[in-house]
N, C-alpha and C positions, 0 to 999 in steps of 0.2 A: 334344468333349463332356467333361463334366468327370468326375474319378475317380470311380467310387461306389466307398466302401468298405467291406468285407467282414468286417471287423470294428470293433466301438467303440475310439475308441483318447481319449487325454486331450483332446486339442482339439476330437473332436466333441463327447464330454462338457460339455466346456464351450462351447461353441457351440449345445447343447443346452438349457443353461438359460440362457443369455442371450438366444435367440428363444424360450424360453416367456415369461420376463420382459417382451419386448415384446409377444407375443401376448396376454398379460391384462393389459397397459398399454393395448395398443386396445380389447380390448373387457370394460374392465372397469368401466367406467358402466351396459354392457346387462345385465351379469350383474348387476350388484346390483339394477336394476333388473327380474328376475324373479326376485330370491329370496322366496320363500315360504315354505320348509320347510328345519328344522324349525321356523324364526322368523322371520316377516316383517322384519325387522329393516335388510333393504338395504345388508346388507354381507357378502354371500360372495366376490363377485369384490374386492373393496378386500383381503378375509384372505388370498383365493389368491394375490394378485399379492404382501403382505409374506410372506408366507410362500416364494414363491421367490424372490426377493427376498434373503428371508436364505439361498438354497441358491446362489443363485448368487455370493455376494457369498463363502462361504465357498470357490467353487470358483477364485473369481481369488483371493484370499487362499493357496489350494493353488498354484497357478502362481509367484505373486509369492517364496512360501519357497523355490524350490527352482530358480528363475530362477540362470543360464538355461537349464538343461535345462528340461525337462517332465517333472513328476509323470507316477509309472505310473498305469492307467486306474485301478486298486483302488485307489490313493490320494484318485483326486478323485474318484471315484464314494461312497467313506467322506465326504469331507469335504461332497459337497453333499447328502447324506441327515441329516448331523451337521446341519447349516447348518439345512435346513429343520426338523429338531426342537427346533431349540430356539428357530427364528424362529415357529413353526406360530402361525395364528392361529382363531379361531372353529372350530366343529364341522367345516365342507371344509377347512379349511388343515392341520389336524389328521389328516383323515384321509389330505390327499396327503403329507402326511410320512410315513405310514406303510409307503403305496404304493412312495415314495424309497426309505425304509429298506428293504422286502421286497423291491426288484430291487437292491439295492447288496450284499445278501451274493452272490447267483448270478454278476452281471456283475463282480465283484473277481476272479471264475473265469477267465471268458470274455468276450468282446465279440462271439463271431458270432451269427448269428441262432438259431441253438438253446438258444443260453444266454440269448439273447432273450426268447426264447419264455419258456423256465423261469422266468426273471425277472417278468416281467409273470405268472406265473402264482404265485408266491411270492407278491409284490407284491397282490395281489386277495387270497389265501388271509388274509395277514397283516394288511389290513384291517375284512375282515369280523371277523378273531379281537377287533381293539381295539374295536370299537364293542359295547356291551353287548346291543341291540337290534337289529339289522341291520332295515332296511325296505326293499323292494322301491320300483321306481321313483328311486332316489338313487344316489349318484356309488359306491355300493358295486355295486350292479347294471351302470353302466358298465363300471367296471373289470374285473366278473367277463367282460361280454363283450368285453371288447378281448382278455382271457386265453386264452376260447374260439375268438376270429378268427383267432387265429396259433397253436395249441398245437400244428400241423402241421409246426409248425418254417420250414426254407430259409431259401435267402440273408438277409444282415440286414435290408437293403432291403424286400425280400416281408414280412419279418416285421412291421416297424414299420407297413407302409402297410396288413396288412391288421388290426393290432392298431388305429389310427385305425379306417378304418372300419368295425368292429366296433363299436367307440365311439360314435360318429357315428350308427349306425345303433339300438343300445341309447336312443342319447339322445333320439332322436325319437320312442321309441316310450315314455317315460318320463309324461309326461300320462296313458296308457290304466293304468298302474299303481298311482298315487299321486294318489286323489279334490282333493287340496290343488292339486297340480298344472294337474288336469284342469276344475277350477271355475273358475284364476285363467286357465287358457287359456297356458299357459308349458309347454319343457321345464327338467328340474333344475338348480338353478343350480349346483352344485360338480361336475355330468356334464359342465355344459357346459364349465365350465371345466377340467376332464383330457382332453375332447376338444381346445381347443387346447395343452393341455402336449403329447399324446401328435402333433398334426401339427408342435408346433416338434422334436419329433423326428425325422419322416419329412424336414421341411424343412432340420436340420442336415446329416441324410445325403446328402440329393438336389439340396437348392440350388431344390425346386419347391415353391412355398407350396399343400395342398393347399385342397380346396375346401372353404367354409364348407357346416356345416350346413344342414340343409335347414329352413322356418321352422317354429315350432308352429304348429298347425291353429287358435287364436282369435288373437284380437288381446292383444298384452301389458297385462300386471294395470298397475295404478296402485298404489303401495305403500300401504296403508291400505283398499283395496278390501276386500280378502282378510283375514279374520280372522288376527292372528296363534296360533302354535300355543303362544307364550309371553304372558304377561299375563295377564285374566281367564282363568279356566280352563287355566292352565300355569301354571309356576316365574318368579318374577320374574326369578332373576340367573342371568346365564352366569359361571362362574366359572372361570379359566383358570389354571395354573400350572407353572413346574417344579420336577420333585422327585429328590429323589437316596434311593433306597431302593433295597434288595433285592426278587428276585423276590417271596420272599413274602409281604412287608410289602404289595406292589403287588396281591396278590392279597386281601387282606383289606381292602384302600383299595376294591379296585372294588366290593366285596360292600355296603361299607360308603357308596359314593356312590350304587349304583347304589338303593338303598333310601330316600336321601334325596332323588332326584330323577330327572331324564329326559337323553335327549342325553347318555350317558357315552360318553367317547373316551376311553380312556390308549392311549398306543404309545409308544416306546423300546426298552427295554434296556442292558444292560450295566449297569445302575447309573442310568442318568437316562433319564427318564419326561417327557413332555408331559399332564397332566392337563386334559381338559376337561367339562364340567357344567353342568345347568341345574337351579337346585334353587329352593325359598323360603327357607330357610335356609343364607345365603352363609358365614355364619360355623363353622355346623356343617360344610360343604363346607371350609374350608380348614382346621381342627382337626383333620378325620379325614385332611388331608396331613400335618400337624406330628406326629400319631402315629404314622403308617408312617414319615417321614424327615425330609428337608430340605424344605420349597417354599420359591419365592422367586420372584420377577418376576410376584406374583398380581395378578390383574387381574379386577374383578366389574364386571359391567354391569347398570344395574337396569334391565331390559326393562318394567317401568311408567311409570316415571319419567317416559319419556323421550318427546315428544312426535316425532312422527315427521320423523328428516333433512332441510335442506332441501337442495336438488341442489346449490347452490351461492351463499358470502357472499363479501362484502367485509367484511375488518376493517382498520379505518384511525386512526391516529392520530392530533389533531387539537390543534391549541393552541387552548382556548377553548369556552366551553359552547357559544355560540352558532354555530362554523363545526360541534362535533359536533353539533349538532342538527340542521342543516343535511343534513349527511349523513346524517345517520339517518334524514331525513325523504326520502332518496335510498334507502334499501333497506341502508345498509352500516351494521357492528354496531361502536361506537367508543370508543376510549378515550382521556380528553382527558389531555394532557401538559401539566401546573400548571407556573408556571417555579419552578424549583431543583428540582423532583421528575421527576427522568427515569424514566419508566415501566421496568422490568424485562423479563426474560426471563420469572419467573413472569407478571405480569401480563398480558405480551402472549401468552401461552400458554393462560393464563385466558380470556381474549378471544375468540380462534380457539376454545377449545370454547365457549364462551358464544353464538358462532354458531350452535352446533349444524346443521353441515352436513360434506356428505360432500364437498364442496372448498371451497376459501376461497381469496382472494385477499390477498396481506397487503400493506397500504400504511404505512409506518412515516415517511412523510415529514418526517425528519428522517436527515441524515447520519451523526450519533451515531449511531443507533438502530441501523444497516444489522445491525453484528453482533450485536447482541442479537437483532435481528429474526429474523437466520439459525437461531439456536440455538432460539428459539421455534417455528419454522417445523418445524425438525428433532425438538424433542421429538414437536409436533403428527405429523409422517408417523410416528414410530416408536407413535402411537396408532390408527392406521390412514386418520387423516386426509389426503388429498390436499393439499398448500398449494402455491402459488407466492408466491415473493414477487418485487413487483415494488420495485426499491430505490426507490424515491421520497425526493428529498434536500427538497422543501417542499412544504407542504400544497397550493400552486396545483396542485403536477404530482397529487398526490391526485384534486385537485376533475378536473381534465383526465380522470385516469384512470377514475375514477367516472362520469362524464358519456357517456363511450364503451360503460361495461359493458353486457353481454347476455347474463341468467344462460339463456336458451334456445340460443346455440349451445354448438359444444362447446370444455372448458375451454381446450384449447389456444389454441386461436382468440381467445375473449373474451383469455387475457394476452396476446397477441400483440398485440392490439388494444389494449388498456388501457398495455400498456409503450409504444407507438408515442406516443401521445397522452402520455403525462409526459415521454417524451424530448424531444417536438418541443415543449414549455414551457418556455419560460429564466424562471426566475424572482430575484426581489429582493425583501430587505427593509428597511425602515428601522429605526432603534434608536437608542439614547442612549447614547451613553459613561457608565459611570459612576465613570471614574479617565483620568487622563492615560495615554497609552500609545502604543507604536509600530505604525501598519498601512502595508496596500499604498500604501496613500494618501497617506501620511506619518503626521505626530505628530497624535495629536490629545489635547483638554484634556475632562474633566468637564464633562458637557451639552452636547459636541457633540453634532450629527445624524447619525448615521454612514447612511450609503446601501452596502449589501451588494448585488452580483453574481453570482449564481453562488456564495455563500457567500467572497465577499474584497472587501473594503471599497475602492471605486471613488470616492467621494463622501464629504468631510465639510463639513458644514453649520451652518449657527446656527441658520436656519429651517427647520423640519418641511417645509412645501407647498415653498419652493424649492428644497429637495433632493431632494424627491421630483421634482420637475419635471426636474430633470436627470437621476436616475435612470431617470426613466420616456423621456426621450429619448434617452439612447445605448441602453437598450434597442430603443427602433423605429426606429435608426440601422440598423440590422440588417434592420428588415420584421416585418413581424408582423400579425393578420387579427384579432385581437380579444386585449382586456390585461382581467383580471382583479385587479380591487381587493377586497384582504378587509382591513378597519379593523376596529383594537379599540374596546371602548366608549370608553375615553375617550382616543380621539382625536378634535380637534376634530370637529364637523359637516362644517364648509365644506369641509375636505381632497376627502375623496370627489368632493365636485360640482366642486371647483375644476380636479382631474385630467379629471376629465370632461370638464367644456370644454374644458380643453386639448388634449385628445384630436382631440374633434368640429372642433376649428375649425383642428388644425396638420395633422391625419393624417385625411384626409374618408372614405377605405376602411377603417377601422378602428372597431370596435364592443367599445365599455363594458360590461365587469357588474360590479356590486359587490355585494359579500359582509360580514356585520358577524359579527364571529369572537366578540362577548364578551368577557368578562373573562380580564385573563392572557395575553392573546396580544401578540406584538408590536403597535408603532403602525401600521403598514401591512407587505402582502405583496402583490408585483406580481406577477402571470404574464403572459408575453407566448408568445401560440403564432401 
């Protein structure tokens, strides 16, 4: 049987929050998917997972300084309550950093379960203090009972499992408290989500994944059912920031927000403050930070604006109006790449939010692009947005990938499925030299035909169709079930039909589409899958 131990020490700490980070990595589509309160808005599980997120990323960051000993448990217990305040995101992410910070003064003490207990019971005291309004039925009411489940102290073990089910069992009881709740037929979405922080704790210690909550009593809301508590009749912006001020600068800030609007959260200390808000006047909300201190890293969301998330886009880059069009008339949100203007990082970041969804697939089908694409990808998660990006080197493995998508199962799956289908496309293009120069191929002169592989020049030509001919057949040298022709406008007509027959009459198991990319795009692009 494996050790239980008897007190926290640095690696469960940290093994602590790396199975909460995958606990609301699993289930953190359901949770946004019943957030209602206090903003329909469908992102409390996406805030809770960056917000540990940044707790855990500070506590391997504690390991990695002082490698390779092990930080003392005070060290990375400080460092991932630091992490999560200044990672904290939306009104829940905000308040489990609170939570963090309130059990990281008592557990820097101790690690056995009495100091447990006190901890989670600091922890609940401290964030009922940041929230200006406390409301019953909300992840302030779990906490208070995971605090009450275990205040009895004993071993560590006892303490965490029965501080969980405490939890677990406040949360199910969360709909009979909170009418918002009890309408959409949901329990709380940021209860739910400290129920599984507090079982990746029982799980660190014990190596036993505890059991999922038990379900709410209706069937889950559809986001937009449920009036939200922001928009008509509420504060348009949430407004988020950190600030570096004195106690009681921090105490004339909250008097001063809590008057301009609703959903006040500060928590911190020492000097630096996580500030959250929901008000109509966003501008009056970050002035009255610039008068108590510093803020910086502000972030305003206009809760009107914004038409409601979709679960999940394709953003694809495309050479040519006509192959984006194509796409777009596929579901995916596109930005065409002019030749000599490679599209940016801002741009393709523009993009992904121009999706407006809570994941997105990024296809950048082009090789250039892979690391800008990455950087775009990465600004997009640090806005709370889910991305993958699938590297796609030409726009056939795009169309491939796009062709498989399935925004109903789940994301994982759809990119697993969508990378499989561009990997298994080899694609080619044709082009025109427009200067003598040296390739794979050898030398070639000004208006050759150049035929690309794989992006390396395998074929040079005089003739457009005969070069394609040969490109298109050491490609299905290989095998192949169906080849993919996307022509620019003006490349000839015939080309198209000519391939085609070629096709039909050399390779009789193999099946033609063609695609017309528009203006700006190469003369031909082959995918063979």
């Amino acid at each position: 049987m494996p050790r239980v131990p008897q007190t926290l020490d640095a690696e469960a700490v940290r093994s602590w929050c790396a199975g909460a980070l995958a606990a609301l990595g699993r289930e953190r589509e359901e949770i946004d998917a019943i957030n209602v309160y206090p903003v329909a808005d469908g992102d409390t599980g996406t805030n809770l997972y960056l917000t540990v997120e940044s707790a855990a990323r500070a506590a391997d960051e504690a390991f990695a300084k002082r490698s390779p000993q092990a930080p003392d448990v005070a060290e990375i217990i400080r460092a991932m309550a630091h992490g999560a305040l200044i990672g904290a995101r939306g009104n829940s992410g905000t308040i489990l950093s609170q939570l963090l910070r309130g059990m990281s003064a008592v557990l820097a003490e101790g690690g056995d379960g009495d100091h447990l207990a006190r901890a989670l019971a600091s922890a609940a005291e401290a964030a009922r203090r940041a929230v200006a309004h406390p409301v019953e039925g909300t992840l302030l009411t779990v906490a208070d009972a995971a605090a009450a489940a275990c205040a009895a102290g004993g071993e560590l073990v006892t303490v965490a499992r029965n501080a969980h089910d405490g939890a677990r069992t406040a949360l199910d009881a969360t709909p009979g408290q909170l009418d918002v709740l009890r309408r959409a037929g949901v329990v709380d979405a940021g209860g739910r989500g400290l129920v599984a922080v507090l079982g990746a704790l029982v799980e660190a210690l014990t190596g036993e994944t505890p059991a999922p909550s038990a379900e709410p009593p209706h069937a889950p809301v559809v986001l937009g059912d449920c009036p939200p508590e922001g928009g008509p009749g509420g504060p348009a912006y949430e407004v988020i920031y950190l600030l570096e001020a004195d106690d009681t600068a921090v105490e004339t800030l909250k008097a001063r927000l809590d008057a301009l609007g609703d959903s006040l959260v500060v928590v911190g200390g020492d000097g630096l403050w996580n500030v959250h808000v929901h008000v109509d006047d966003a501008g009056a909300a970050v002035e009255a930070g610039v008068e108590a201190g510093r803020p910086y890293r502000i972030r305003v969301t206009h809760f009107e604006a914004r038409p409601e998330p979709a679960g999940r886009a394709v953003v694809a880059v495309l050479p040519g109006d006509g192959l984006a069009g194509l796409c777009a008339e596929a579901g995916a949100t596109t930005l065409v790449a002019r030749p000599g203007e490679t599209p940016t990082g801002t741009d393709l970041a523009e993009a992904i939010r121009r999706a407006h969804a809570r994941e997105v697939v990024l296809l950048p089908n082009d090789t250039e692009l892979r690391q800008i694409a990455a950087a775009a990808a990465e600004q997009a998660r640090a806005e709370g947005i889910r991305v993958a990006l699938i590297p796609t080197r030409a726009a056939v493995q795009g169309i491939a990938a796009l062709a498989v998508h399935e925004p109903d199962r789940r994301f994982d799956e759809d990119v697993v499925a969508m990378t499989a289908a561009a990997g298994a496309t080899r694609y080619a293009e044709l082009a025109v030299a427009e200067r003598q120069s040296f390739t794979s191929a050898g030398v070639c002169q000004a208006g050759d035909v150049l035929g690309l592989i794989e992006g390396d020049v395998a074929v040079i030509g005089q003739d457009l169709t005969a070069t394609a001919v040969t490109v298109l057949d050491r490609m299905l040298s290989a095998g192949g079930e169906l080849v993919t022709l996307v022509v620019a406008d003006d490349t000839p007509a015939a080309l198209a039909t000519t391939l085609e027959q070629h096709v039909r009459t050399t390779y009789l198991a193999v099946d033609t589409t063609v695609y017309h990319a528009g203006d700006g795009a190469p003369p031909l692009l082959i995918g063979v899958e």
